[in-house]
Every structure is written in C-alpha cells, then in structure tokens.
N, C-alpha and C positions, 0 to 999 in steps of 0.2 A: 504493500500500500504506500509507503514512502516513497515510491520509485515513480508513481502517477502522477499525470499532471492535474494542475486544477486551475480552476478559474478565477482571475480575481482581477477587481475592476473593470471586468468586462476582457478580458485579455486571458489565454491558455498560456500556464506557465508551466514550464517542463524544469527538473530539477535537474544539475545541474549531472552529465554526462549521459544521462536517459534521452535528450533531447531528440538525436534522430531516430531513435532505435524503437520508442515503447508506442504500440496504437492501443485505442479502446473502443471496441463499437459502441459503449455505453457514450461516451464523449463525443464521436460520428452522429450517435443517434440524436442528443443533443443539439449540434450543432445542424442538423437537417430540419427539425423540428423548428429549431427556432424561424431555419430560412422559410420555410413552409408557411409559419404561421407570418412574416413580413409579405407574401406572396397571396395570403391568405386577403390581411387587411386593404392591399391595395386591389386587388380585382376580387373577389366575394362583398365585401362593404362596398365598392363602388357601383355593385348593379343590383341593390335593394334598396327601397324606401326611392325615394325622388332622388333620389343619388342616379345617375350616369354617368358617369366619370369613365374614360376610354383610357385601356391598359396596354401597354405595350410589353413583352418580354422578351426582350432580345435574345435567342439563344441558337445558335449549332451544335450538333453533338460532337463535332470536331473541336470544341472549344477543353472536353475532358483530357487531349492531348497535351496539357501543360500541365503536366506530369518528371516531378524530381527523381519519382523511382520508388520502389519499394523500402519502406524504412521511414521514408521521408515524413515529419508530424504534416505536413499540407498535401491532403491524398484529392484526385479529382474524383475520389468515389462521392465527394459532399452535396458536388453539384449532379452530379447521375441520379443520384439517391432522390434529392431533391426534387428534379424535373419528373423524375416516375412519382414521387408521392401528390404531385399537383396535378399531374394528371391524373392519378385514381381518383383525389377528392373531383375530380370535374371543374379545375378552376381555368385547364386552358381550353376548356371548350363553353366558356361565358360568354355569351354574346357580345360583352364591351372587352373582351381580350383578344388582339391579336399575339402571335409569336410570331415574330420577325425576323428575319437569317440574317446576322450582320453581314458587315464588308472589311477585311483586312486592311488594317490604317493602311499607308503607305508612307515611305519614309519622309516626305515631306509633311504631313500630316504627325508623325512621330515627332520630327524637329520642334514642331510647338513646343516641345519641354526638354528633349534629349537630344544632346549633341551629335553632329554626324559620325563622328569616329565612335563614340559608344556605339552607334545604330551599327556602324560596319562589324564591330567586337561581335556585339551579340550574333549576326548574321555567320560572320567564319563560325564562334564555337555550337553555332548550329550541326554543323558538319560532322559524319561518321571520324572517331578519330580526333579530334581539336584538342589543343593542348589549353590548359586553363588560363584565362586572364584575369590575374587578380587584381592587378591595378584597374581593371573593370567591376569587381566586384565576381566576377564568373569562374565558377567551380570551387567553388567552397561550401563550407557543410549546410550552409543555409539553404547557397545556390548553385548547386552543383550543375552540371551541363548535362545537355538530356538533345535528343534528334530533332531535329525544327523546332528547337527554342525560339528564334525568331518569329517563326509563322503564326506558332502558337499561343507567341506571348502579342504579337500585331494583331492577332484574330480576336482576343478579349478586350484588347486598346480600340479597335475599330466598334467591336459591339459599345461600348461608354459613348464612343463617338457617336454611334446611330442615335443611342436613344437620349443622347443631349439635343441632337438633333430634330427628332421627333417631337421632343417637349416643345422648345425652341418655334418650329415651324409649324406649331397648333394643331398637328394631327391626333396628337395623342395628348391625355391631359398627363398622365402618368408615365414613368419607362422604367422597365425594371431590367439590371447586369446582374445577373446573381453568381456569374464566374468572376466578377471584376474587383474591384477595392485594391489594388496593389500600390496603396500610399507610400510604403517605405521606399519604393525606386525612384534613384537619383537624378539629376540630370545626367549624369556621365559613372551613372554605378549601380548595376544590384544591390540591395539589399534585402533583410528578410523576406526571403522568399519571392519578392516581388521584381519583374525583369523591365517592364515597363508602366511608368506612372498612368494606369489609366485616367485616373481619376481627375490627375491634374491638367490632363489628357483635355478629358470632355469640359473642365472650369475655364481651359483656356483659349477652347474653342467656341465657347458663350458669353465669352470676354468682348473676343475680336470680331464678334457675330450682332455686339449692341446691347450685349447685358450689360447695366451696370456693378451689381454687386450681385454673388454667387456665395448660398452656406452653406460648409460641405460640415456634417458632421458624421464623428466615426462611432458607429452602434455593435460595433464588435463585444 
C-alpha cells in the first residue's frame, strides 16, 4: 500500500521510484469516471429542460497512439475506456452532440507556441531507432520516445485547435478534447509527459483570432 499513488490537490502523486512502474485499475477506473461524468454534464444537461446547448467532441481513435509504453503512469487506455463508456451511456448519440475527427496541426500552426527546431526534434525522435534529445526534453523517464511521436502528439494539438475553433466560429456552443490538456510542454521542451502544448495551443489561437481574454483553468 505505501508503494501507491494517491491523489492530492487534484494531482496523482507517485512515490518516489514507483513512478513509472506501478498501475491500478482502481485509479484508471477513477480517472475515466471522472472524465465520463465532465462529458456527462456538458452534453446530457445541455439537451434537457430548455437547455440546447450544441456539443462538440472532438475525437479519432488514432489519437490513443500517444502512447509512452507499457509501464508508463499516462496509459491511453483513459481515453478508450472513456469514449466506450459515453457511448454505452448514449451520450454521443444526443441529438445536440456531434463527434468530430480532428485535423493534425501543422507545423506552422504548432509555431504559435513551439519553436521550429523543437518541432524538427520531436519529428527525427519520431523515427524507428532515434537517439534521445535531452536538451529537448525527449526520452527521459517522463518522456520517453515512442513511433510517430510527432503525428500523435500534432493529432491531439490539432483536435484543441478544432474545437477552439468550433466554439470561436458559433457552431458549437460547447467542444470537448478529452485526449488533450498537455500544459506542462515547453516552448522548446517536453515535459511531464506532455510533447506538445495543446492547450496553449488553442489560447493562442483565440488570441490572434479576436479574443480578448481566454481562462484556462486546470481541473485535474
């Protein structure tokens, strides 16, 4: 029981050498539930009562491809789990939900926030074989290197992007990334776990789009 992680301030804390090694479906099951029931209040509460509120969920099942590996505490089973558990309850077949297939950013679209020599980094240790960049942040225990790192981690950056977009261009009142949140990436570094900033990704794409002020708060 000492060797578990636990929660605290909203945050999974792994003790200290257990980190990549220990999983718990009990903690999976947790964390899906929770996303489930975020999923829940934005499309179930917006198509009851005089509410109609249009949902948007961006999702590909090529997005579970950003994937560290076995071992890894950030497994893409969260978001699988997830997407099959909203579909049994019947939330993506509500009439005010679409599911939407994102677009992989592109690297100009990635520049909003990360430098081009990161963006090339990331793309080589994409490659069968890449030797680690750590002065990138790339292949270390957080972020280890995995096959189309790039494609996979621009295919979750592009989904923020759509459904910034979507809010943004009034089709949708609502958009949901439920692969996305990757705050802790740099402009020019991985970190925890995360390869590319989405987030800051789609903020500063509705910056330069005519927003004036953007609140991104972290509900982890």
């Amino acid at each position: 029981p000492h060797c578990r992680p636990r929660f605290r301030g909203g945050h999974l804390c792994w003790p200290l050498g257990y980190r990549q090694r220990w999983e718990s479906s009990l903690v999976w099951r947790q964390r899906v539930e929770q996303v489930a029931w975020i999923l829940w209040w934005h499309c179930a509460r917006s198509s009851v009562g005089s509410m109609s509120e249009s949902v948007a969920i961006v999702w590909d099942d090529a997005m579970v491809a950003y994937d560290f590996g076995r071992g890894h505490p950030l497994s893409p089973i969260r978001v699988r789990l997830t997407m099959d558990l909203a579909d049994q309850l019947g939330l993506l077949a509500l009439d005010n939900v679409d599911v939407v297939q994102p677009a992989q950013a592109s690297p100009a679209e990635l520049g909003l926030v990360h430098s081009a020599e990161y963006i090339n980094a990331v793309t080589a240790c994409s490659e069968p074989g890449a030797e680690c960049q750590f002065e990138y942040g790339l292949g270390t225990d957080d972020n280890p290197l995995f096959a189309d790192m790039h494609k996979a981690s621009a295919l979750i950056a592009g989904a923020t992007l759509d459904a910034a977009r979507t809010v943004w261009s009034g089709e949708h009142d609502h958009a949901i990334n439920i692969a996305g949140g990757f705050h802790h990436a740099m402009a020019d570094s991985a970190s925890g776990f995360c390869v590319y900033n989405d987030l800051a990704l789609g903020i500063s794409w509705l910056l330069a789009n005519g927003a004036q002020r953007v609140v991104y708060i972290d509900v982890d």
